[in-house]
C-alpha positions in Angstrom: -22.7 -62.6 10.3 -19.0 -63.2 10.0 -17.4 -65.1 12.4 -13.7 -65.6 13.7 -11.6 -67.3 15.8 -9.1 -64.3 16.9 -10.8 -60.8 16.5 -7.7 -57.9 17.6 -9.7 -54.7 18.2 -6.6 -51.7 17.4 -3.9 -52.0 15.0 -1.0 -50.7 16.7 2.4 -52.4 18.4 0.0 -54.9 20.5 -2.5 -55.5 18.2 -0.2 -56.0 14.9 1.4 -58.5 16.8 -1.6 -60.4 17.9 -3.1 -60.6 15.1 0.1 -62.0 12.8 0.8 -64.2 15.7 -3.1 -65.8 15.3 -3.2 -65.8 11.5 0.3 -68.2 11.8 -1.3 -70.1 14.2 -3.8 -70.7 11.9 -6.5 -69.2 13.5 -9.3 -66.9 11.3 -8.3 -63.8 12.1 -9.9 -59.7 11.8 -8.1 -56.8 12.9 -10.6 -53.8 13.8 -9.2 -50.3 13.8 -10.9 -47.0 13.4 -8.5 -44.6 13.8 -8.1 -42.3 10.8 -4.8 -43.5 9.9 -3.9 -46.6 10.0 -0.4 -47.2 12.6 -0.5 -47.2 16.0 0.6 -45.1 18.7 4.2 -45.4 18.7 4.0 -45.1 15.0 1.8 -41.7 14.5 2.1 -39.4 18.3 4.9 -41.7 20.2 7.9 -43.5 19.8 8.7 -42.3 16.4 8.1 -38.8 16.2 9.0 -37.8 19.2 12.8 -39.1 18.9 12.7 -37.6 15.3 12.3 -34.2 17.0 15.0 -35.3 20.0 17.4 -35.6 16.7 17.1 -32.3 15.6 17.2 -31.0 19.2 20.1 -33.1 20.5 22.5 -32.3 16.7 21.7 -28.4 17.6 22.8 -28.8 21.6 25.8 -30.9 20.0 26.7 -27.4 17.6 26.3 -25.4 20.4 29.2 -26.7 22.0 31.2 -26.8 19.1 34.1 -24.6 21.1 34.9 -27.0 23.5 36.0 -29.5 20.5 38.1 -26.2 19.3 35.5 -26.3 17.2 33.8 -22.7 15.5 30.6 -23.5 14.2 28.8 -20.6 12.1 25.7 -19.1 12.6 23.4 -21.5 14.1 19.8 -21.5 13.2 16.7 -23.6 14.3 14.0 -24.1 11.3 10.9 -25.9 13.7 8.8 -26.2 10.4 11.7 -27.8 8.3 12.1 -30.1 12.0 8.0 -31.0 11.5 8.4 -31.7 7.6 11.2 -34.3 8.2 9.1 -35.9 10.8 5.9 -36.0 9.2 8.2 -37.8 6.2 9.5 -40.5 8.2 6.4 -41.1 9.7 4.5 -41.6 6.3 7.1 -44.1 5.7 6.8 -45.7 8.7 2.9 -45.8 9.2 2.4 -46.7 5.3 4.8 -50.2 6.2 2.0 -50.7 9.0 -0.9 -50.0 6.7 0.2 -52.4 3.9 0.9 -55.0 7.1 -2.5 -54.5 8.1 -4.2 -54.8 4.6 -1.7 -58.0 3.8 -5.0 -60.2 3.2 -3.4 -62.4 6.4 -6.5 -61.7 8.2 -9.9 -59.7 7.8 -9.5 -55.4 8.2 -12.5 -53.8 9.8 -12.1 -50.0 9.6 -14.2 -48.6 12.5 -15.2 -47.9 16.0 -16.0 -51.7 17.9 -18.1 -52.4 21.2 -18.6 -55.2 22.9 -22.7 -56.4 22.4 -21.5 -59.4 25.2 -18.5 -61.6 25.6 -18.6 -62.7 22.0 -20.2 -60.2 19.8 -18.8 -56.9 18.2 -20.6 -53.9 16.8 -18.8 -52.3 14.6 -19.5 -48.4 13.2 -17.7 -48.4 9.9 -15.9 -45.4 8.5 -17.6 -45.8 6.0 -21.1 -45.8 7.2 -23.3 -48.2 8.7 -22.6 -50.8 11.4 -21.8 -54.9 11.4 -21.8 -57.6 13.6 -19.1 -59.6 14.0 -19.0 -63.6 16.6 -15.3 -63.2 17.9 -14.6 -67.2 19.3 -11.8 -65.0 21.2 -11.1 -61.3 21.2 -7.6 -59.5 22.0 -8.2 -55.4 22.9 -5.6 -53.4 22.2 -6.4 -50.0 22.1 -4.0 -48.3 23.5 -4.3 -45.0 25.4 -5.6 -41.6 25.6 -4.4 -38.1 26.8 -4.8 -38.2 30.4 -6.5 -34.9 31.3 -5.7 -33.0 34.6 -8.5 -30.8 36.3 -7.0 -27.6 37.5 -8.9 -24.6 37.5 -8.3 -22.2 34.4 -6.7 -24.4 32.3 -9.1 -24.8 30.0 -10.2 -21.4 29.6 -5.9 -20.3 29.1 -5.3 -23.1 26.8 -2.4 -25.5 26.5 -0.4 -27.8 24.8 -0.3 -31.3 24.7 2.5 -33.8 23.3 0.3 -34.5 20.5 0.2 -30.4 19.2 4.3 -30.7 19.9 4.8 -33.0 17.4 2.9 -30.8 14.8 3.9 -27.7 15.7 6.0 -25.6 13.2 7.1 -22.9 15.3 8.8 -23.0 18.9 7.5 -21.0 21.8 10.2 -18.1 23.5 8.6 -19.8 27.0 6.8 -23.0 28.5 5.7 -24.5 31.3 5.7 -27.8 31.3 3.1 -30.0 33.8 4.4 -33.6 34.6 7.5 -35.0 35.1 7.7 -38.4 33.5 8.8 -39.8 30.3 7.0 -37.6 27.9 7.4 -34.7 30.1 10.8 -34.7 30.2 11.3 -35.5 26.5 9.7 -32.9 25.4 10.9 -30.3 28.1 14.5 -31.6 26.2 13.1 -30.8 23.2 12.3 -27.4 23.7 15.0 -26.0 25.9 17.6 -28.2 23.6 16.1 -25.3 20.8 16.1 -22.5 22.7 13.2 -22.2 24.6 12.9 -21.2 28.5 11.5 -24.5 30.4 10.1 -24.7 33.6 8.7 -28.3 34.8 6.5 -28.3 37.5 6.4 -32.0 38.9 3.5 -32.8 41.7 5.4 -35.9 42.8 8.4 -35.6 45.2 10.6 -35.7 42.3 10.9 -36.4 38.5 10.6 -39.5 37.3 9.0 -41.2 39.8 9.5 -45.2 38.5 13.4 -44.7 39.3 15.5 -44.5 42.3 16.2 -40.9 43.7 20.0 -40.9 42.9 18.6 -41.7 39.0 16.3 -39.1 39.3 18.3 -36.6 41.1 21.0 -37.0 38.6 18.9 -36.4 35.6 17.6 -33.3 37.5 20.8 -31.9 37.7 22.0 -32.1 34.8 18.6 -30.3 33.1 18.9 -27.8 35.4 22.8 -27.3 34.6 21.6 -26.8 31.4 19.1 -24.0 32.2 16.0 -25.5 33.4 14.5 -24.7 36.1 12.4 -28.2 37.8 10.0 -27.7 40.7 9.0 -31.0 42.5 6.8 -31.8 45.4 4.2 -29.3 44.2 0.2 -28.7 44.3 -1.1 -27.3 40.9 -3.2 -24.9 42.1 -4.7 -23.0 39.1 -3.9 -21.6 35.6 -5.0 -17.6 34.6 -3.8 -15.8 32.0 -2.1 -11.7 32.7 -0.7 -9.8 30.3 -0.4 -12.3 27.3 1.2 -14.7 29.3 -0.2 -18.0 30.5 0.4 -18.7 34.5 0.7 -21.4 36.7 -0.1 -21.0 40.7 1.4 -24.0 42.8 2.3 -24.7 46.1 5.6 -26.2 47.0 5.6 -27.0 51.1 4.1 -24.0 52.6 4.7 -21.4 49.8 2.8 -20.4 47.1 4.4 -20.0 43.6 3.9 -18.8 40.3 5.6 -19.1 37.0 4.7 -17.7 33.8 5.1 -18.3 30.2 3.9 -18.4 26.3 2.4 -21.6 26.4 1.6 -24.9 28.7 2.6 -28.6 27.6 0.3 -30.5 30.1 2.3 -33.9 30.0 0.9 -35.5 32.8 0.7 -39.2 31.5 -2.0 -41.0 29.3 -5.0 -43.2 30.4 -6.6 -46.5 29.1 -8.2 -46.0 25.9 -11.3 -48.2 27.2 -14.3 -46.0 27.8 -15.9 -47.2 24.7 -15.5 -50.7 24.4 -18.9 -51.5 26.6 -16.6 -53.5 28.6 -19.2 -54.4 31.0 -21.4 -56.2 28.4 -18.8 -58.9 27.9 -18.0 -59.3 31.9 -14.4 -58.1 31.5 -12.9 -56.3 35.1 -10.9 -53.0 34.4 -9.1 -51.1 37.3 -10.2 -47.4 38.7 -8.3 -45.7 36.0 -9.9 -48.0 33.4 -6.7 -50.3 32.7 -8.3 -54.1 31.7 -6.9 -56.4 34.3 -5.0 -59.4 33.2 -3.2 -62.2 34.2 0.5 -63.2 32.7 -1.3 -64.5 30.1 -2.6 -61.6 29.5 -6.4 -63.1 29.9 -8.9 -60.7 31.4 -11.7 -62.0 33.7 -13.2 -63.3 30.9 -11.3 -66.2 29.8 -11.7 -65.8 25.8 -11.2 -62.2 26.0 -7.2 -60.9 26.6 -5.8 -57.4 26.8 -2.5 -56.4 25.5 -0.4 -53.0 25.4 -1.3 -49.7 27.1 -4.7 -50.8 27.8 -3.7 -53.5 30.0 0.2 -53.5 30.7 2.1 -52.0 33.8 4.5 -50.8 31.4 4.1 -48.5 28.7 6.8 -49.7 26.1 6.4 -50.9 23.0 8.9 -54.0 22.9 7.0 -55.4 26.2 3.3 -54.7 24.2 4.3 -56.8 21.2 5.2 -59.8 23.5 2.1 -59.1 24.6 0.2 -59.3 21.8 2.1 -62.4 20.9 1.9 -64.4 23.6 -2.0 -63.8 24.5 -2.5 -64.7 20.4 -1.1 -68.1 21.6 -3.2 -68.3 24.6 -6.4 -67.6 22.6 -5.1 -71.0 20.4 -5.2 -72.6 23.5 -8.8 -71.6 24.7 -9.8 -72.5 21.4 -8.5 -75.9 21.8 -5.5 -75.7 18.8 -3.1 -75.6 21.2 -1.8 -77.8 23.9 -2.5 -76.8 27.3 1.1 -76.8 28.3 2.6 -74.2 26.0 0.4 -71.0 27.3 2.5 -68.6 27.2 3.5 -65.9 30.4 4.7 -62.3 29.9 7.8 -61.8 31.8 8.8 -58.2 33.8 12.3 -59.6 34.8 13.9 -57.6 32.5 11.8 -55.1 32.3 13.2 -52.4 30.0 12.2 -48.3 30.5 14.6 -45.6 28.2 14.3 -41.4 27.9 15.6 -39.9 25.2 16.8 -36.7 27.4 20.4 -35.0 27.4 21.7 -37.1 29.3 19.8 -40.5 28.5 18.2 -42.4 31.3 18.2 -46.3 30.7 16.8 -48.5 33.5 16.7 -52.3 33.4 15.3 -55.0 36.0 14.9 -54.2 39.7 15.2 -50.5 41.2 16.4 -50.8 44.7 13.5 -49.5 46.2 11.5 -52.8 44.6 13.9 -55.1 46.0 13.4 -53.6 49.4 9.8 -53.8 49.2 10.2 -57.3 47.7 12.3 -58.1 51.1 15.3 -59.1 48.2 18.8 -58.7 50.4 20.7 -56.2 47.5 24.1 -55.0 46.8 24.8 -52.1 44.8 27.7 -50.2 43.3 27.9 -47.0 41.4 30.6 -45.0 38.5 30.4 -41.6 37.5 30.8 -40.5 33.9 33.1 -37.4 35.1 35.9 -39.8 35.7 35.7 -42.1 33.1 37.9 -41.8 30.1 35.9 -42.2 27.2 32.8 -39.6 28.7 35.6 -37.0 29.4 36.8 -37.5 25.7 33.0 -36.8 24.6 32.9 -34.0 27.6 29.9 -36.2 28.1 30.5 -36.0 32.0 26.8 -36.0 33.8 25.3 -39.0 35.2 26.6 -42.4 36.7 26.0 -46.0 36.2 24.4 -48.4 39.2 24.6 -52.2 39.0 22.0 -54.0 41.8 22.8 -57.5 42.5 22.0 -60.3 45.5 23.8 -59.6 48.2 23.7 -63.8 48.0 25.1 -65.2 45.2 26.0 -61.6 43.5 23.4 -62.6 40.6 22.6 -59.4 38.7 18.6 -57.9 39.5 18.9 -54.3 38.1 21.0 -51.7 36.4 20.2 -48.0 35.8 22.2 -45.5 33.6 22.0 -41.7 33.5 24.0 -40.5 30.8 25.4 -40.5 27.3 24.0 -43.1 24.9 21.9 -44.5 28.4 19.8 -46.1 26.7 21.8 -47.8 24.3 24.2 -48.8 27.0 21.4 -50.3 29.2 21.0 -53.1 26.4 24.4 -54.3 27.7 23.2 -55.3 31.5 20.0 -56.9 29.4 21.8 -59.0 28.8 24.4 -60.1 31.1 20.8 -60.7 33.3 19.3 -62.8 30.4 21.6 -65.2 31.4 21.4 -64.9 34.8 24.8 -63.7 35.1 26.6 -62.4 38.4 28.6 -58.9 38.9 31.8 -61.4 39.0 30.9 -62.8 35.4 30.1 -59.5 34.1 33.3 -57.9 35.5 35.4 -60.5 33.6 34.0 -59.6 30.0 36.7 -57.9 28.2 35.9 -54.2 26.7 37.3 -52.1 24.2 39.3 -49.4 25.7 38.3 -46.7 25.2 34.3 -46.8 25.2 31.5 -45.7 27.2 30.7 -49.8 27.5 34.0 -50.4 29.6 32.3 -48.0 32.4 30.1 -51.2 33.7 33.1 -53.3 34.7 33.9 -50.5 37.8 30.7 -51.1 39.4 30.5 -54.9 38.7 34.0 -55.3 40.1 33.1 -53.1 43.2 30.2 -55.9 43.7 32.7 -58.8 43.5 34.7 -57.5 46.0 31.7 -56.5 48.3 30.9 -60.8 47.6 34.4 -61.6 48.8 34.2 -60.0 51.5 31.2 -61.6 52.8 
């Protein structure tokens, strides 16, 4: 029976991460991973494809409005299959980078299925055929996550989409309904109507994108439906049946009962812990009701030489935040093992806690919403700037959304930022910083910027919050 110091079961973001951090600790290290191709999540059905097919979607909207740029722009034509060959082309590139990382000789490849026999012994069912047996000194699980799967009557039987088949699929429905109104949701809602497609979201929570602040929210939502879509929020799925070749959705929305047809249904209503079949309970490790592996900011679970990293463990579903992760619970494990001093574990930090959508307009969001700092008891400040009167947007006839700046009604010490609109979520990067360094509305408002850029738009909001500090 082999046996290591580090075993990493999934090779994606976390994992990866894990495991080169323990092989440059020194630590004997396996990696095991089952999936047919080698990669990761964000790799093969996440990150990467996905804004692959925003690209197209986002360079046909920008053709569209070629006229308002005096601008006549020929005969405009959307080729879905030539969209799905480019991305399945990029995504070879990228997922055969990952495969050659993972098969570096660094550390030991297992290709199969592991589950825990107790606390420090994995079964593995190879690919291949057969099983082994592997003594993990410490194990990191990094799975990932799953297609979470809604129960509503007929469904099934109608059929449906899920982001998965989007990012395969070679043709583009006239019509879709799309179920959820988070990130992927609304990505790939963009996608389609961005092509052509009729969109209708139907959102069960009071509005879309329920992790921001209802101005955020409400903003994006106006702008979609500017744009053609049509967003129902505040709803109660009720069931799914199929009449005259279409697919339709019954929900209620207060005391009314609706229904909304179309060609096809993306259900894109968020994606579960991929845990069910780890055996978890053989190695004493605690997981939440929906199957999420509790952990500490060291990303230890309830057993102390077994940590979790990435979607399977982390409050946030971003791939940045899963390879710090990975990294820092790699470092723990050196700890537990005693090749490490005591003093140096490692904590995963939310402060600056990053979330981005790639929709038309972008959505960036950065630190503290306002309603966490009320529910944190935080006394807040915040300030606001719409794109529609700034000079660079109205250039780019870029002009929905707004920026908001949240800062200590205290000291004036920056806690959040949030950004609906062009470039959002490269713009967001900007407040990342400034509250890196702890910096204050005052200190950011006295940066110089380039005139004219999108960038400049932050210094109205952080100047609004210096002079609501003077004031005080």
């Amino acid at each position: 029976m082999k046996s290591f110091d580090f075993v990493v079961i999934g090779g994606g973001s976390a994992g990866y991460a894990g495991a080169r951090s323990a092989a440059e600790l020194g630590l004997s290290t396996a990696v095991i991973d089952g999936a047919d191709t080698l990669g990761g999540l964000c790799i093969l059905r996440g990150c990467m494809p996905s804004k692959t097919l925003i690209e197209s979607a986002n360079r046909y909207q920008a053709m569209r409005e070629a006229n308002e740029f005096g601008l006549r722009a020929g005969q405009l034509e959307v080729h879905p299959e030539e969209i799905i060959a480019r991305k399945r082309r990029l995504i070879s590139e990228f997922a055969e980078y990952r495969q050659e990382q993972l098969e570096s000789k660094r550390f030991d490849l297992f290709r199969g299925q592991a589950r825990f026999r107790d606390a420090e012994h994995l079964e593995i069912s190879l690919r291949d055929g057969g099983t082994e047996v592997v003594h993990a000194k410490t194990v990191l699980v990094a799975t990932g996550s799953v297609i979470a799967h809604l129960d509503i009557p007929g469904l099934d039987e109608a059929g449906y989409l899920t982001s998965d088949d989007v990012l395969e699929r070679p043709s583009l429905p006239k019509s879709i309904v799309v179920l959820g109104g988070g990130a992927i949701a609304l990505e790939m809602a963009h996608y389609y109507q961005a092509l052509g497609t009729q969109v209708r979201l139907i959102q069960r929570s009071p509005q879309i994108l329920k992790v921001a602040d209802k101005d955020v929210a409400d903003a994006l939502q106006k702008a979609l439906e500017k744009r053609g879509m049509e967003i129902h929020t505040g709803t109660e799925l009720l069931g799914v049946e199929m009449k005259d070749g279409q697919r339709c959705v019954r929900f209620k929305q207060g005391e009314a009962e609706h229904m909304v047809s179309a060609d096809e249904i993306l259900m894109a209503t968020g994606r579960s812990p991929n845990t069910a079949s780890l055996n978890l309970e053989a190695a004493g490790v605690a997981t939440s009701s929906r199957g999420s592996i509790t952990v500490g900011s060291d990303q230890a679970s309830s057993q102390p030489s077994i940590f979790a990293a990435g979607d399977v463990a982390s409050p946030l579903e971003v791939v940045h935040v899963a390879i710090t992760q990975g990294e820092n619970a790699a470092h723990n494990a050196a700890i537990h093992l005693g090749k490490a001093p005591e003093d140096s574990r490692k904590h995963t930090d939310y402060r600056l806690k990053l979330f981005g959508i790639f929709t038309e307009p972008e959505v960036g969001m950065v630190g503290m919403t306002e309603s966490e700092a009320e529910e944190e008891g935080i006394p807040f400040m915040s300030a606001t700037y719409p794109f529609d009167d700034h000079g660079k947007s109205m250039v780019s006839h870029a002009l929905d959304g707004f920026v908001k700046l949240i800062a200590r009604k205290d000291d004036g010490r920056l806690l959040g930022g949030a950004v609906v609109g062009p470039h959002g979520v490269e713009l967001i990067h900007e407040i990342t910083i400034a509250m890196h360094f702890h910096a204050t509305a005052s200190q950011l408002a006295t940066i110089p910027h380039y005139h004219p850029t999108l960038s400049e738009i932050w210094t109205y909001p952080a100047e609004d919050l210096a002079e609501m500090l003077d004031s005080h």
